[in-house]
C-alpha positions in Angstrom: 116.5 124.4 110.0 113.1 125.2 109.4 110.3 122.7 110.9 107.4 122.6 108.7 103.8 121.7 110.1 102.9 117.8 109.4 100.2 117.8 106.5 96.3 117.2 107.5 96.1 113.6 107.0 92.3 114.1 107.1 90.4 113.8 104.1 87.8 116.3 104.3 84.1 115.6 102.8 81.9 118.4 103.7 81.9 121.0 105.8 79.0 123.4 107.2 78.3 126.1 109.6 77.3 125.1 113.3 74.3 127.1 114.4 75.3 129.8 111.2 78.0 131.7 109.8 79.9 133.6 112.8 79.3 130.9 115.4 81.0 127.5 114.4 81.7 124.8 112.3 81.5 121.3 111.2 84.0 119.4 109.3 83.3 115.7 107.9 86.3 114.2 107.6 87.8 110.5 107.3 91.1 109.6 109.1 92.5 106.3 108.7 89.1 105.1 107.7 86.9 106.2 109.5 84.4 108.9 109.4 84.6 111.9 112.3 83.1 115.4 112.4 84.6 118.1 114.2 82.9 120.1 116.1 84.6 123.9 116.7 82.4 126.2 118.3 83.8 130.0 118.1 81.4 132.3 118.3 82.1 135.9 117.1 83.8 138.3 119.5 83.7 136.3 122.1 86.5 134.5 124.5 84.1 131.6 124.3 85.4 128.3 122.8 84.6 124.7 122.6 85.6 121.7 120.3 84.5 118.0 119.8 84.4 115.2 117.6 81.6 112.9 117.1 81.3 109.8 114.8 78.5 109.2 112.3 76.4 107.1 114.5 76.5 110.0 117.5 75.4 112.7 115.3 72.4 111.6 114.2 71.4 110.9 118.1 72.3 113.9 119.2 70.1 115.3 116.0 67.4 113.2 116.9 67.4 114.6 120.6 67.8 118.2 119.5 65.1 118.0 117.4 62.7 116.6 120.0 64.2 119.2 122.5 63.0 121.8 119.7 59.5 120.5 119.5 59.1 120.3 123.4 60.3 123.8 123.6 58.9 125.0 120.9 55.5 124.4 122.0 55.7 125.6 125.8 55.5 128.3 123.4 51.8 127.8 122.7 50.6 129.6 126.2 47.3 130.5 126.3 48.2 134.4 125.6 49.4 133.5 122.2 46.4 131.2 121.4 44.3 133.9 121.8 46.6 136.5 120.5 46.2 134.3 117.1 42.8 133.8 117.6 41.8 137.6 117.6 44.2 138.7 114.9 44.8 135.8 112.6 42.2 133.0 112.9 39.0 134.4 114.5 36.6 131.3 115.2 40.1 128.6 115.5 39.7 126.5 118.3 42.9 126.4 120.6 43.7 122.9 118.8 43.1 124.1 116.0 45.1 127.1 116.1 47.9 124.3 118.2 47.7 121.9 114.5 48.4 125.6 112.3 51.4 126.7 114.6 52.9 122.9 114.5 52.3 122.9 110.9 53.7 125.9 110.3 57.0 124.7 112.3 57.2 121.7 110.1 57.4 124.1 107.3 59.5 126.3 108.1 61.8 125.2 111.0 60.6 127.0 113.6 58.8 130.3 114.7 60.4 133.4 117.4 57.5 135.4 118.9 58.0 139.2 118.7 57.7 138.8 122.6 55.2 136.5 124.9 52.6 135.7 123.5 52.6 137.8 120.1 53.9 136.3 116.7 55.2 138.3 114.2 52.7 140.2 112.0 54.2 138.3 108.8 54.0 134.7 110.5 50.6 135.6 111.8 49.6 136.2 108.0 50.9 133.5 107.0 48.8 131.2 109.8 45.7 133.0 107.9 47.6 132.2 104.8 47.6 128.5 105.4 44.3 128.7 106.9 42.7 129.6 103.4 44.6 127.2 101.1 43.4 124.5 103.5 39.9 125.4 102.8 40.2 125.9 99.5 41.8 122.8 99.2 38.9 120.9 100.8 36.7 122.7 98.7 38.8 122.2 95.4 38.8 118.3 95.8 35.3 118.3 96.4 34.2 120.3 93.4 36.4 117.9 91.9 34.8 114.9 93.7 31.5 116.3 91.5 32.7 117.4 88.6 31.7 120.8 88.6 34.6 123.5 87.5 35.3 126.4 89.5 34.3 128.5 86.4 30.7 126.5 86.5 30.8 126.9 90.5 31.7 131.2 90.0 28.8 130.6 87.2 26.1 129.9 90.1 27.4 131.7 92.7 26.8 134.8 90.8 23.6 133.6 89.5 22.9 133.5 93.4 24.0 136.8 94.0 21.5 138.1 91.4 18.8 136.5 93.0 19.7 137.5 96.6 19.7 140.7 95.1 16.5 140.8 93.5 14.5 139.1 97.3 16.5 142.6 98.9 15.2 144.9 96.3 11.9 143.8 95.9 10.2 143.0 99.3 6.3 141.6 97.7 
């Protein structure tokens, strides 16, 4: 007689990769009731392997503490060689808080930053620091032309009315 495996009597709700593909995964799941996720972590050609289960409630704190474990780590990466690795390549004039409020904001966008090695960002997240830098000024300046009434077509109207008169105190030095 063949014995057959009892059925799952879990009822499975979502499931997701734990770190990324290749690593782990999460499974949502109610049994008798109550909400679990499983925890299974397996990374790729390895021997390693661990597995837990958490409810709802312990999730989130353990979310809530990885994030602020992030953020604290995260910026102990702000040393004083990557301030003023940004400041010379990226944001020439920043401030160190400055340049501290860009990086953060940066993280809030986009999850987090990797340096290309101590003290060095990557060219493209360096760009986009400068990036971010602009649209902020351009914003400030938007909402005040805005705050006046004055178009941007009326403000490129006078700046090149400016230029022409610049031009003409250089050319003509009576």
């Amino acid at each position: 007689m063949v014995k057959l495996p009892e059925p799952d009597p879990r009822e499975i709700i979502t499931r997701a990769p734990f770190v990324e593909e290749g690593v782990g995964e999460m499974v949502a799941h109610i049994l008798h009731g109550d909400a679990h996720i499983d925890v299974e972590i397996k990374p790729f050609d390895t021997d390693m392997y661990a597995q837990f289960d958490l409810l709802p409630k312990e999730a989130r704190r353990l979310a809530a503490d990885l994030v602020r474990i992030a953020d604290v780590a995260q910026q102990a990466m702000w040393t004083p060689k990557l301030l003023a690795n940004v400041r010379e390549r990226y944001l020439p004039g920043a401030t160190d808080v400055e340049i501290v409020e860009q990086l953060n904001r940066m993280v809030e966008r986009v999850g987090g930053l990797e340096l290309m090695k101590p003290g060095v960002l990557y060219p493209q997240d360096g760009y986009e620091l400068t990036r971010q830098a602009h649209r902020q000024v351009f914003d400030r300046v938007a909402g005040v032309l805005a705050e006046t009434g004055v178009t941007l077509g009326e403000l490129e109207s006078v700046v090149r009315d400016l230029r022409k008169i610049q031009r003409a105190e250089t050319e003509d030095p009576s």
